[in-house]
C-alpha positions as CSV (number, residue, x, y, z in Angstrom):
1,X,13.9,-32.8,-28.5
2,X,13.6,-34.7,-25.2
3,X,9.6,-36.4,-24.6
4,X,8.4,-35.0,-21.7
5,X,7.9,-38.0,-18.7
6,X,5.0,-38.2,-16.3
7,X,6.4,-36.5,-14.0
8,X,7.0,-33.6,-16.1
9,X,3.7,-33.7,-17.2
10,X,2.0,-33.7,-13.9
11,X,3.9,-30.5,-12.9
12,X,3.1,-28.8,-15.9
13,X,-0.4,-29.7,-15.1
14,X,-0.2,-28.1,-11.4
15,X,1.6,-25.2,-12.8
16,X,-1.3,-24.9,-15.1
17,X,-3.9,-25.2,-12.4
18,X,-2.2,-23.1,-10.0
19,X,-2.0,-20.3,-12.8
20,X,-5.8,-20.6,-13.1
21,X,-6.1,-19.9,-9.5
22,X,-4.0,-16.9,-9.7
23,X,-5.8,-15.5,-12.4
24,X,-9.1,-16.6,-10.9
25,X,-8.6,-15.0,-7.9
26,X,-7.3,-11.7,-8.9
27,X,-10.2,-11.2,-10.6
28,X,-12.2,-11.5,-7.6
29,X,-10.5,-9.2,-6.1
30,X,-11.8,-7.0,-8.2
31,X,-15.1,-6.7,-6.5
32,X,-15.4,-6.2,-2.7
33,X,-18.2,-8.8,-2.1
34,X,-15.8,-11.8,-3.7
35,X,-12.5,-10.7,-1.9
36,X,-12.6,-13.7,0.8
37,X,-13.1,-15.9,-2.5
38,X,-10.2,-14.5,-4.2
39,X,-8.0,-15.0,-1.7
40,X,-8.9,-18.1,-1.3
41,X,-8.8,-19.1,-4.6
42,X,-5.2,-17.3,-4.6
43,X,-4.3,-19.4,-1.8
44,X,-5.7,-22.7,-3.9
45,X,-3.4,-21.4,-6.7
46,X,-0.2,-21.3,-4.6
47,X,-0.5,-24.8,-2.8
48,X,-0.6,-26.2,-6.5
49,X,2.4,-24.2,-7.5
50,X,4.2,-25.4,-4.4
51,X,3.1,-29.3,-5.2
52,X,4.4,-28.8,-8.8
53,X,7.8,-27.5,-7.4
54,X,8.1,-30.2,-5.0
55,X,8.1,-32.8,-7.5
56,X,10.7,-31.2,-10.0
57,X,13.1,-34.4,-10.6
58,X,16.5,-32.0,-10.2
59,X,15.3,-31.7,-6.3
60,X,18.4,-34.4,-4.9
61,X,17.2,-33.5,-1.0
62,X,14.1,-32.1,1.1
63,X,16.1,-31.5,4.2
64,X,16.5,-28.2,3.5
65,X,12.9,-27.6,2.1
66,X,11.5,-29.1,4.6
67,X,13.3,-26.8,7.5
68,X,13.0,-23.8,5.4
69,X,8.8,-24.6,5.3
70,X,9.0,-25.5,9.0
71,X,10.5,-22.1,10.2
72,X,8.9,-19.9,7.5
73,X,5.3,-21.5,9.0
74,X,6.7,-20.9,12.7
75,X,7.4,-17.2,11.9
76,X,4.9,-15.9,9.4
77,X,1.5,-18.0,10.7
78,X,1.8,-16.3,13.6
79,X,2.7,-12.8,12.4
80,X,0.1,-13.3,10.3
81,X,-2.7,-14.0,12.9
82,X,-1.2,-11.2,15.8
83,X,-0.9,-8.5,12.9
84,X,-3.4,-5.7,14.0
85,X,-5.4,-4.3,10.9
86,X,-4.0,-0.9,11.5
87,X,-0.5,-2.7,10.5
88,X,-1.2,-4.4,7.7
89,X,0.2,-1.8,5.0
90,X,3.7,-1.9,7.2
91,X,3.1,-5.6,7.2
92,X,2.8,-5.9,3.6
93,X,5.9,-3.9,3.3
94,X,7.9,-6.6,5.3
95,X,6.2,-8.9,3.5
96,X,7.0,-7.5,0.2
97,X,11.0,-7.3,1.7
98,X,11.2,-11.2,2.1
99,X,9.5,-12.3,-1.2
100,X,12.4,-9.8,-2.6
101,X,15.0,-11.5,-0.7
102,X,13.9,-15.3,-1.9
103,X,14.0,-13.7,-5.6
104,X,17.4,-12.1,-5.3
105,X,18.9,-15.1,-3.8
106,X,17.5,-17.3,-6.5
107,X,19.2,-15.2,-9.2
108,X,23.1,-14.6,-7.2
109,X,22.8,-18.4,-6.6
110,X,21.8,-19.4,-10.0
111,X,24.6,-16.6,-11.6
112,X,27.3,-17.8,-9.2
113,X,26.2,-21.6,-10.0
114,X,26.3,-21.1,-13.6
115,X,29.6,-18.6,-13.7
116,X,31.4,-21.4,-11.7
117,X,30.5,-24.3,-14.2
118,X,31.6,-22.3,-17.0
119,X,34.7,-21.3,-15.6
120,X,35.8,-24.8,-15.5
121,X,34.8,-25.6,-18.8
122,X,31.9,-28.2,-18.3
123,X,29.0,-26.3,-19.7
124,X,29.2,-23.8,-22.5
125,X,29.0,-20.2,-21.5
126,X,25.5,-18.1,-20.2
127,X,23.5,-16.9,-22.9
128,X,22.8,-13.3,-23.2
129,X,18.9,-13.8,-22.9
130,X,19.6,-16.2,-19.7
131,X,22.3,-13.0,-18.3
132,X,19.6,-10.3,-19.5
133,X,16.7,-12.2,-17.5
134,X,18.7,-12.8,-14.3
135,X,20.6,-9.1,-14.3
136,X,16.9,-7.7,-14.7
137,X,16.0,-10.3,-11.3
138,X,18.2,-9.0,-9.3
139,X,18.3,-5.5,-9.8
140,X,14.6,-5.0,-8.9
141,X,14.7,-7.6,-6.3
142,X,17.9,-5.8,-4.7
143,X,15.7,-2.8,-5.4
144,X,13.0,-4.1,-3.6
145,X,14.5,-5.7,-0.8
146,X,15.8,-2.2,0.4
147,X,12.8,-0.6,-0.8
148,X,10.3,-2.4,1.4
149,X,12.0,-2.1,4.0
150,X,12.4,1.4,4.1
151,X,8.6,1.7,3.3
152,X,8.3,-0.4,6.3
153,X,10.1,1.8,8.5
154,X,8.4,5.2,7.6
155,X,4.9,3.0,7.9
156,X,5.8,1.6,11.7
157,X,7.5,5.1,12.3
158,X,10.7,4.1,13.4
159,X,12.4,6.8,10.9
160,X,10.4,9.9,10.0
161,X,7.3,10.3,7.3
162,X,8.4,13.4,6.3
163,X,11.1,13.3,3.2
164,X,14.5,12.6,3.9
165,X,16.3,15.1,1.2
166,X,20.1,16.4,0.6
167,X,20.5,18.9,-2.3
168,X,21.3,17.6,-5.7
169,X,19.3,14.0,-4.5
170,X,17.4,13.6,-7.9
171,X,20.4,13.8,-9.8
172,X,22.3,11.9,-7.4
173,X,19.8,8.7,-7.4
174,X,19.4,9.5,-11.3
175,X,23.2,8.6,-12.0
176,X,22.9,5.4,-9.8
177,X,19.9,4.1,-11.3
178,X,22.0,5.2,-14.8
179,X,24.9,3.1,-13.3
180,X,22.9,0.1,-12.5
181,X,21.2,0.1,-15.9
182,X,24.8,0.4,-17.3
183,X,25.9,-2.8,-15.5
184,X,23.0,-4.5,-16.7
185,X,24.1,-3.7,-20.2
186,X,27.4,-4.8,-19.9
187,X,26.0,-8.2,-18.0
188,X,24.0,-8.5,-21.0
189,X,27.1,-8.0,-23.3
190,X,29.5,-10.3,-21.3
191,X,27.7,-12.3,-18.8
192,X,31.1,-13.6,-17.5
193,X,31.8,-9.7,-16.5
194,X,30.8,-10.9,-12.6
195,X,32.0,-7.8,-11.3
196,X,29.2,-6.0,-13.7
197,X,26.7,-8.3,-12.0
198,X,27.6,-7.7,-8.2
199,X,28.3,-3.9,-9.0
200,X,24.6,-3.9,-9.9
201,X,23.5,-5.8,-6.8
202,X,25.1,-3.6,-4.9
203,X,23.7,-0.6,-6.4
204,X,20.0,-1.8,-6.5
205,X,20.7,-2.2,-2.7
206,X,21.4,1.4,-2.7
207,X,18.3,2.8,-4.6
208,X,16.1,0.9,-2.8
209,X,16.9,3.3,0.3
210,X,17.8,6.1,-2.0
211,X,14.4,6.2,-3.9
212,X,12.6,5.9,-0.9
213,X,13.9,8.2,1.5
214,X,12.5,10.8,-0.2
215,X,9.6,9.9,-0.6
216,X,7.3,11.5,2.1
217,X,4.6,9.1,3.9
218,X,1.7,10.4,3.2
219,X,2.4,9.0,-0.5
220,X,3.2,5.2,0.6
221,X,0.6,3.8,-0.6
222,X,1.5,4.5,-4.4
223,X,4.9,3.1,-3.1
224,X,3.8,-0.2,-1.8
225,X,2.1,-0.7,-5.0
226,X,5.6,0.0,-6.8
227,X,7.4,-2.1,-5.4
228,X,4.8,-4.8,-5.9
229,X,4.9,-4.4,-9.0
230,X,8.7,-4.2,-8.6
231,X,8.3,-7.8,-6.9
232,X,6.8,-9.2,-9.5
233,X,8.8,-8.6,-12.3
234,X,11.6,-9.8,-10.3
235,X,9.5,-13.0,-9.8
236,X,9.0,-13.5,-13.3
237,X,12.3,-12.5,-14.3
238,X,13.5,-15.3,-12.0
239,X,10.6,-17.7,-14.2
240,X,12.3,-17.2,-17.3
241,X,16.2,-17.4,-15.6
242,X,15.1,-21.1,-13.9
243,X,12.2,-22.0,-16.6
244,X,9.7,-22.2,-14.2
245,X,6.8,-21.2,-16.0
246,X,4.2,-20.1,-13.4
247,X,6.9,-18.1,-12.1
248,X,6.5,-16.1,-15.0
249,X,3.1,-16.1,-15.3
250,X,2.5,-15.2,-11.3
251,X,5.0,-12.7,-11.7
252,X,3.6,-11.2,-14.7
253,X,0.2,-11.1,-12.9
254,X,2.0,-9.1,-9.8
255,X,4.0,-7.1,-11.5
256,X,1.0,-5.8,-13.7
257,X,-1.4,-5.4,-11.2
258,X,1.0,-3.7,-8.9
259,X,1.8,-0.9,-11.7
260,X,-1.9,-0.6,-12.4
261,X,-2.4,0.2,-9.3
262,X,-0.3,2.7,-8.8
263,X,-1.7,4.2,-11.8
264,X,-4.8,4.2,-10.2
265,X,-3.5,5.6,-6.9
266,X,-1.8,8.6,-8.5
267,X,-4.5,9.5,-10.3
268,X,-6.4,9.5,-7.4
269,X,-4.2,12.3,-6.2
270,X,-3.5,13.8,-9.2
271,X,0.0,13.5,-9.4
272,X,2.6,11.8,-11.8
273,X,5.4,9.0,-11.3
274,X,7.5,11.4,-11.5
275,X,6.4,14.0,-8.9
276,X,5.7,11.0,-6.3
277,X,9.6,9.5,-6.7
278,X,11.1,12.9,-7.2
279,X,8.9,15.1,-5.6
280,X,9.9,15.3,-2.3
281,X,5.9,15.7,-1.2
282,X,5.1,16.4,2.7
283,X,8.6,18.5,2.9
284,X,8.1,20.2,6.1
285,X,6.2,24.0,5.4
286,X,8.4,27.0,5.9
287,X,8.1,29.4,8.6
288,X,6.1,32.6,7.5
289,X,3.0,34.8,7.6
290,X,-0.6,33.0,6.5
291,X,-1.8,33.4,3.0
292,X,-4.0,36.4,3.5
293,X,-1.5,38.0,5.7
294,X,-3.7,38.0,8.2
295,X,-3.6,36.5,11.7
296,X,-4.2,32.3,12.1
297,X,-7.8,31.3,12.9
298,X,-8.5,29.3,15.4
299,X,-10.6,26.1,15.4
300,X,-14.0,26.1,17.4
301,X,-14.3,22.8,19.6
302,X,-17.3,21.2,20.7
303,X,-17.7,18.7,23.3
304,X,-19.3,15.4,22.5
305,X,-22.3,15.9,24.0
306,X,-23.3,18.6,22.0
307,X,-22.5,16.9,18.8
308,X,-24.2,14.2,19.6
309,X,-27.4,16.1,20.3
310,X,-27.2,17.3,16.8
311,X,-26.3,13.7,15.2
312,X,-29.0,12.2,17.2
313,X,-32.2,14.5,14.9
314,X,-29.6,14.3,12.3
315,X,-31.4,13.3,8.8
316,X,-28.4,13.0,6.9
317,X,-25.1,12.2,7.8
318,X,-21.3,11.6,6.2
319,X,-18.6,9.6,7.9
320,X,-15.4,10.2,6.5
321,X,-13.2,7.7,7.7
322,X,-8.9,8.1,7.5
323,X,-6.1,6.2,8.8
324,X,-6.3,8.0,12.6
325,X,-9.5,5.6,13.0
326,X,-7.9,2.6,11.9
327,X,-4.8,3.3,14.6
328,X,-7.6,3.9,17.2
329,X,-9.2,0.7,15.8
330,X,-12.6,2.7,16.3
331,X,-14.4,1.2,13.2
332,X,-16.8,-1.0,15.8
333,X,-17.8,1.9,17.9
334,X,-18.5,3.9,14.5
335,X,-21.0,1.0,13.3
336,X,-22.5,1.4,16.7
337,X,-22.9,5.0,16.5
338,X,-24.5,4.0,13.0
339,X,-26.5,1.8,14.4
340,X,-28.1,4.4,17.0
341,X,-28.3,7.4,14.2
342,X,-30.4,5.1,11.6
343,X,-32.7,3.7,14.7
344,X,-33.3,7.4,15.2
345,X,-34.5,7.6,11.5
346,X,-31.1,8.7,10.1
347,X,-29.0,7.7,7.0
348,X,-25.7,7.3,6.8
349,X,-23.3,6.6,4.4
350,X,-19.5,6.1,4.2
351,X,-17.3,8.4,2.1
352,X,-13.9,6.1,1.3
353,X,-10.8,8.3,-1.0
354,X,-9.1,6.0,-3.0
355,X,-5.5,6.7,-0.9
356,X,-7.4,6.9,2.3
357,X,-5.1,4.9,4.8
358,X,-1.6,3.6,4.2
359,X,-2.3,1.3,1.5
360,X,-5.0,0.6,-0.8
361,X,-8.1,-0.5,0.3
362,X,-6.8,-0.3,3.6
363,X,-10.2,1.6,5.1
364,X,-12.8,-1.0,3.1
365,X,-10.9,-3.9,5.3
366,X,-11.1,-2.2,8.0
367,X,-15.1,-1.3,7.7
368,X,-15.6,-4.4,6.6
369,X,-13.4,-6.2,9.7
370,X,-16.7,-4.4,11.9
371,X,-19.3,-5.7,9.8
372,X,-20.2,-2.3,7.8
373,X,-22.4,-3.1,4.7
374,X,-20.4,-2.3,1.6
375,X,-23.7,-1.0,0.5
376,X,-23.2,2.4,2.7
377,X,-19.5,3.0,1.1
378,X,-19.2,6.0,-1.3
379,X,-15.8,5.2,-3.4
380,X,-16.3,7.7,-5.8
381,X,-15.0,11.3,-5.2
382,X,-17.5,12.8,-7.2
383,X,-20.4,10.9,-6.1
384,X,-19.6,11.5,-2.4
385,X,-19.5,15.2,-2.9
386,X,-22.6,15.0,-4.0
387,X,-23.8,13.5,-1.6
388,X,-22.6,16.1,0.9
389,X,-23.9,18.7,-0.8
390,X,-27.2,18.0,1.1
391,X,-25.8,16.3,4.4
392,X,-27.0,17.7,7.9
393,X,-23.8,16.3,9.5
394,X,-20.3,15.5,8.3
395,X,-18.1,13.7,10.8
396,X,-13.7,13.2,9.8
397,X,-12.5,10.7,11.5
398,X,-9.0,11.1,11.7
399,X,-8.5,11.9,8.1
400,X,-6.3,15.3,6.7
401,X,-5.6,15.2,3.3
402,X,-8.5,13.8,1.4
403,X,-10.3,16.7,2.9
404,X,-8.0,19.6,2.3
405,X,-10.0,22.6,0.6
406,X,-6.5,23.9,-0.5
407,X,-6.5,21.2,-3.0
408,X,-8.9,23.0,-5.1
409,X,-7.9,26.4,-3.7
410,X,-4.5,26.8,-3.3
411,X,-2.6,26.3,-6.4
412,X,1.1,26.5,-3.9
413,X,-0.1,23.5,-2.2
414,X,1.4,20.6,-2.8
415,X,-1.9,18.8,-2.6
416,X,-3.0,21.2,-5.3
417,X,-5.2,19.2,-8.3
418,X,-6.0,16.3,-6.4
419,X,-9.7,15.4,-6.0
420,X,-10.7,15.7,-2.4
421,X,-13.8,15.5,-0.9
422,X,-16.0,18.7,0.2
423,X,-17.2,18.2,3.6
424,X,-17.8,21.7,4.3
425,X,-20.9,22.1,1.8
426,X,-22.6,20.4,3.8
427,X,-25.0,22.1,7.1
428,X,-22.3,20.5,9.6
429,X,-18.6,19.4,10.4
430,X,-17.5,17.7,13.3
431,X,-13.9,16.7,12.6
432,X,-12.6,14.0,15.2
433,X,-8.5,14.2,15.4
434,X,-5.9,13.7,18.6
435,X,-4.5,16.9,18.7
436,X,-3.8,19.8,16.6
437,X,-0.7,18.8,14.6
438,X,-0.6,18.1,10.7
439,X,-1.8,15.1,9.4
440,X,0.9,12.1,7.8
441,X,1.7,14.3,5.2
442,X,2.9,17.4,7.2
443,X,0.6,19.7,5.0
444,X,-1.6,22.2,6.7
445,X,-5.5,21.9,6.6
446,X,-7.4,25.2,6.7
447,X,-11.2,22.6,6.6
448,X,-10.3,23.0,10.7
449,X,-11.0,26.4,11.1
450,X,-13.9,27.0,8.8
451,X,-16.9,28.6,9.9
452,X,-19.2,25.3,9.7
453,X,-16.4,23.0,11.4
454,X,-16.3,22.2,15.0
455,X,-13.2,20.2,16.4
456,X,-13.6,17.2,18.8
457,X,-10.3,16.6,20.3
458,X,-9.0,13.0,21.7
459,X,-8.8,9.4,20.7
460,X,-10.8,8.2,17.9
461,X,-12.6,5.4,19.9
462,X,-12.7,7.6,22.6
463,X,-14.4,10.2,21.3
464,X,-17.0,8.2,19.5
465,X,-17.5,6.0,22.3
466,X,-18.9,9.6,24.5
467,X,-21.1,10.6,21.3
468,X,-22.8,6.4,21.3
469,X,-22.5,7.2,25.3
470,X,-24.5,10.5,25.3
471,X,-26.9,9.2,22.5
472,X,-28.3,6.5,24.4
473,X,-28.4,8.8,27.7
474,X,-30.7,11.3,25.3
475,X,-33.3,8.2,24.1
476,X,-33.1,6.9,28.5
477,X,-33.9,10.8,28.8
478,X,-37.4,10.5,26.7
């Protein structure tokens, strides 16, 4: 057994430290008040795993390194500090896309490295464990790669958010994902078999656009957290290929927390694995006659300065914020019109769905971006709704689906069984939107023409900006 040196032992000793960051900090996470800490203690964790990796002895030149940390720090500081908060999901998509690609390239590089040394007789063949870890690398960061990516694109809406479908699909992408398992196993078997190994490549290339395709957009954010996960075992699947060991444990932390979370995320709609990969959800509605066979209702609209007549003597009142007032970036108007609502003597509070936006957490960042005490957030479903029971005003802002009364009513909805909130228990509902279309998901909302909701048409920031506008003209009036 070889004595570990100094060097070896000082690595060891970052990767150690580094691993305490990362586990550190994803435990602050966990709380919204210690987020900036985590992240920073994240950060902490990753300069210390860099360190260790820059001392490993086998490194014979930093040329390369060196350019490669040059360019990456040209590219992604800067992407980083233009990235609007209304792109972050799509950002963390691309993102997800190029961690994918580093731990793809580490596993053909090291296979082709390896493959080539045996052939010519100088080192004994690949052990199955060593085949098994890097065929498992690969295969879900091919997966990935083409995965995010396609996430990506539905997010930043150059291809459509509704499903992308052909008949027989699920069957099709079930074979291929068959196939790719299959290749694995004969990897495994015969890790010389290199035409198993780039066979799977290839097809995880595939299934990452296959998979995702289908998938419609209003259920992305289950799918980012998939193929987080997905990034992470790949990560530390690459750890145990190169014996890097807080590859593994990094990895282990992603790829854990990622699948958590999408745990978490589907419960939150009520919906399985299954129905979210193979489901097909946000297909576009068929032509046909309403539910009652009766004739469509149509939405009442009120102008801003009514509503804000009524928000002003308001004693009570609900902002339910969606993704339409992050893309407005309205979130500092709405603490304004807070602001003016409590002076007046009214409360208000903040009710946030756990798959509000296009990622999780995306509408906490984005309240807390404008300064809104975390204190006024409802994240429960249940305890928001009751809290509406006995609101005087509700106002949606540029949210659909988390307030769909078909989810509880409507058991042909797709949306059917996941918990929404109930905004129309409560006196009055002033629903902010851009125009009458369907929300992300394509799904109809019937909340818009319910006897208690009144419609306020236009831009998000817009829109609030009249009702701040017309409040303060009311207190100048008195």
């Amino acid at each position: 057994m070889n004595e570990l040196t100094t060097r070896d032992l000082i690595i060891q000793g970052t990767y150690l430290v580094a691993s305490i960051f990362f586990v550190l900090g994803l435990r602050s996470l966990t709380k919204p008040t210690q987020a900036r800490l985590g992240m920073q203690q994240a950060a902490f964790g990753m300069l210390f795993a860099v360190i260790g990796t820059l001392l490993n002895g086998e490194i014979l030149s930093y040329g390369w390194i060196i350019a490669g940390l040059v360019i990456g720090t040209a590219i992604g500081y800067p992407m980083a500090m233009k990235v609007a908060m209304t792109s972050m999901p799509q950002f963390v998509a691309f993102s997800h896309a190029f961690g994918a690609i580093a731990a793809t390239l580490v596993g053909v590089v090291e296979y082709r490295h390896t493959h080539t040394i045996n052939a010519q007789g100088i080192m004994p063949g690949m052990s199955h464990g060593v085949a098994a870890a890097i065929g498992f690398e690969v295969l879900f960061g091919a997966l990935t790669v083409t995965g995010s990516f396609m996430a990506f694109g539905k997010l930043q809406e150059l291809i459509t958010g509704r499903p992308i479908t052909f008949p027989g699909q699920n069957a099709f992408n079930i074979g291929l994902i068959a196939a790719a398992f299959v290749s694995l196993g004969v990897l495994v078997y015969n890790p010389d078999a290199a035409w198993a190994f780039y066979t799977m490549v290839s097809l995880g290339l595939f299934l990452g656009v296959s998979m995702v395709l289908p998938i419609g957009g209003g259920d992305m954010p289950v799918v980012i957290s998939l193929l987080n996960s997905y990034a992470g075992l790949a990560a530390s699947a690459t750890g145990f290929a190169i014996g890097n060991n807080v590859l593994i444990i990094a990895g282990a932390l992603e790829g854990a927390g990622g699948f958590i979370l999408s745990i978490m995320m589907s419960k939150a709609m009520n919906r399985s694995f299954g129905n979210i990969i193979f489901g097909a959800f946000g297909s576009a509605p068929s032509a046909g006659a309403k539910k009652d066979g009766g004739p469509a209702k149509e939405a009442k609209v009120i102008t801003p300065e009514d509503a804000a007549t009524q928000l002003a003597y308001a004693g009570s009142v609900v902002v339910i914020p969606g993704y339409g007032m992050a893309v407005a970036q309205a979130q500092h108007t709405c603490r304004e019109l807070q602001e003016l609502i409590e002076k007046k003597g009214g409360k208000v509070a903040y009710a946030i769905h756990p798959v509000a936006g296009r990622m999780p957490g995306h509408l906490n960042v984005i309240l807390s971006e404008a300064g809104i005490d975390y204190g006024a957030l409802l994240t429960d479903v249940e305890d928001a709704n009751r809290v509406l029971l006995t609101a005087d005003v509700v106002v949606i802002i540029g949210a659909n689906d988390i307030v769909n009364p078909d989810a509880e009513e409507d058991k042909s909805s797709p949306l059917f069984g996941m918990p929404i909130f109930r905004p129309w228990t409560a006196k009055t509902v002033f629903v902010v939107k851009r125009g009458k279309g369907t929300g992300f998901s394509g799904v109809e909302n019937p909340l818009f023409t319910k006897d208690n909701t009144l419609m306020i048409y236009g831009d998000a920031k817009g829109v609030l900006g009249n009702l701040v506008k017309e409040i303060k003209a009311l207190d100048e009036g008195h």
